[in-house]
C-alpha positions in Angstrom: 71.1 75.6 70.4 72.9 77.9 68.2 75.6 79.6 69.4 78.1 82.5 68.5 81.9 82.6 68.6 84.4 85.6 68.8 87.9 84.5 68.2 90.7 86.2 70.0 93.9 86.5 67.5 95.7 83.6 69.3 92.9 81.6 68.9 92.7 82.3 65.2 96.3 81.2 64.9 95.9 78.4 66.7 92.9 77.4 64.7 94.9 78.0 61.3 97.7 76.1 62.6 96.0 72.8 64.0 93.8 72.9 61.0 90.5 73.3 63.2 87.3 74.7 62.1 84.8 77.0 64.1 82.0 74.1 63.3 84.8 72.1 65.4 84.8 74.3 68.4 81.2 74.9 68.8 80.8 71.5 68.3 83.3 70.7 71.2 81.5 73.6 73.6 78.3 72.4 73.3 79.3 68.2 73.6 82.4 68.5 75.4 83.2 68.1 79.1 83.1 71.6 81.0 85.4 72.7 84.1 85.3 75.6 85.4 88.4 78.0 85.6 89.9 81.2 86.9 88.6 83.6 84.3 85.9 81.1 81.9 86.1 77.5 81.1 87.9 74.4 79.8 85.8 72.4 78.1 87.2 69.0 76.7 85.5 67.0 73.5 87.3 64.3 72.2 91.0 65.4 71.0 90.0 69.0 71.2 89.9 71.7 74.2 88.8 75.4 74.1 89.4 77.6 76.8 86.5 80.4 76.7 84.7 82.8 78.1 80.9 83.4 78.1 80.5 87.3 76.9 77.0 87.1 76.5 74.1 84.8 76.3 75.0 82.7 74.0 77.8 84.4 72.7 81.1 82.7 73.7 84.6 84.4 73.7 87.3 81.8 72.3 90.7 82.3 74.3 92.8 79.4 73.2 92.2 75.7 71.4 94.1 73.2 71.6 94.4 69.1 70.9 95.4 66.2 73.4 98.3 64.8 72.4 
């Protein structure tokens, strides 16, 4: 399944900060665990979670990534 990715600004900095790639975060969306949340979803793969939003089908609104310490 291919999917897309928009990036909010915090997410970007995040991203540039942890040193994660987009490849990462789809990855982790499409294997990772999924909970549902106020406004979108955690969804947990491994050392990584994304907070996100589904936009559109298959187009996925990235709020916030983070890693499991």
């Amino acid at each position: 399944m291919t999917i897309e990715i928009k990036l909010t600004k915090h997410a970007q900095d995040k991203m540039i900060f942890l040193g994660i790639t987009k490849d990462q975060v789809k990855n982790t969306i499409l294997r990772g665990s999924k909970f549902k949340q106020t406004d979108g979803y955690l969804v947990i793969h491994g050392y990584l979670k994304v907070a996100y939003k589904i936009i559109e089908k298959n187009i996925y609104k990235i709020k916030t990534v983070y890693i499991e310490r």
